[in-house]
C-alpha positions as CSV (number, residue, x, y, z in Angstrom):
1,X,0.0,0.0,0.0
2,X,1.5,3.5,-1.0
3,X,1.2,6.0,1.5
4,X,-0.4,9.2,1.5
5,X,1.7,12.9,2.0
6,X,-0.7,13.1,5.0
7,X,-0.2,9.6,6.5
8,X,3.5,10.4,5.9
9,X,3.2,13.7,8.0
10,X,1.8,12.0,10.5
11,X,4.6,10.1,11.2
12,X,7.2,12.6,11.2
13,X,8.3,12.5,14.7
14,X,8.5,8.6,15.2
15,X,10.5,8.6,11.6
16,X,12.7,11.5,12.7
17,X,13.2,9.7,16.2
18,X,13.4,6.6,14.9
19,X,10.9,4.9,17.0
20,X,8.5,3.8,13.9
21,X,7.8,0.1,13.3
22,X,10.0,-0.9,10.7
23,X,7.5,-1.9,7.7
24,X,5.8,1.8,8.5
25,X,9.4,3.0,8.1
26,X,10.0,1.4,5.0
27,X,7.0,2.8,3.9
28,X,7.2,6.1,4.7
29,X,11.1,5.7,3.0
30,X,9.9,4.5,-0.3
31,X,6.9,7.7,-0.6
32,X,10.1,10.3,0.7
33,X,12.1,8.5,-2.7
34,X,9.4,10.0,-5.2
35,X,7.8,12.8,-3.2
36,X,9.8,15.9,-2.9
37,X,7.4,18.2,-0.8
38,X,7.4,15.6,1.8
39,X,11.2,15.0,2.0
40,X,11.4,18.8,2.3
41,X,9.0,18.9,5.2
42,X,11.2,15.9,7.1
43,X,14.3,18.3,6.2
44,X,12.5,21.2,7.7
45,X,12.0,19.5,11.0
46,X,15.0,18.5,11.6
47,X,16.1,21.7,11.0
48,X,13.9,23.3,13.3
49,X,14.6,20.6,16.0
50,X,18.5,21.5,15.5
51,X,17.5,25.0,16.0
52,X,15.7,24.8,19.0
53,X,18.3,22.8,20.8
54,X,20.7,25.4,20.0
55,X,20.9,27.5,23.3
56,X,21.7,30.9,21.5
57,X,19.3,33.6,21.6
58,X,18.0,35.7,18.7
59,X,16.5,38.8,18.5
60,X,13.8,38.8,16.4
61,X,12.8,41.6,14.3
62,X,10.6,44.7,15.6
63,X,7.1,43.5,15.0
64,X,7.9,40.3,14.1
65,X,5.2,38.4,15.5
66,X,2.5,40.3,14.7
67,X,3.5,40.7,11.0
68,X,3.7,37.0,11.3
69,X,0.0,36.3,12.3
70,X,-1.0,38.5,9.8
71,X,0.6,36.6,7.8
72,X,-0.7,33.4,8.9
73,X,-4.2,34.7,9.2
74,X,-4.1,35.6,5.1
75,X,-3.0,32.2,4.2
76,X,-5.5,30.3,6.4
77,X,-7.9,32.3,4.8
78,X,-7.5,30.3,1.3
79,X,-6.1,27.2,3.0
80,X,-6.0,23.9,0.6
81,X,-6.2,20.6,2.1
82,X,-2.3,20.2,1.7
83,X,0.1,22.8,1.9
84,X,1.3,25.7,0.0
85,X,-1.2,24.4,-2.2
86,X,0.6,21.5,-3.7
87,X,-1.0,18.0,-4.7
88,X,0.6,15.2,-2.3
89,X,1.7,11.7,-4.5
């Protein structure tokens, strides 16, 4: 059975820890070989998760967050079932 971008994102953290049961696993592995959005997200994670652990501080731009949920709030306006608007494989 193939497996859905969706099913794949909800397996992200068990794939990233390594905790998933191995036929999910493989599963998940063979849908990252032919689907490029969802390899990107898994990258993006693990960025994020390398980020977080790092214990420097940054300074975020004046206004930052509130030009960010502006942000947010136009996009979830015309939100598509998957993101940015792409078709999952």
């Amino acid at each position: 059975m193939a497996l859905s971008c969706r099913h794949v994102w909800n397996h992200i953290s068990e794939y990233i820890d390594n905790t998933l049961d191995p036929q999910v696993r493989a599963e998940v592995e063979r849908h990252l070989a032919t689907c490029e959005i969802c390899s990107a997200i898994i990258d993006s994670t693990r960025n994020i998760i390398i980020l977080m652990a790092d214990e420097r501080v940054f300074e975020l731009p004046l206004d930052f967050s509130k030009r960010l949920h502006a942000r947010l709030d136009e996009v979830l306006k015309h939100e598509d079932p998957e993101p940015l608007g792409m078709v999952p494989q």
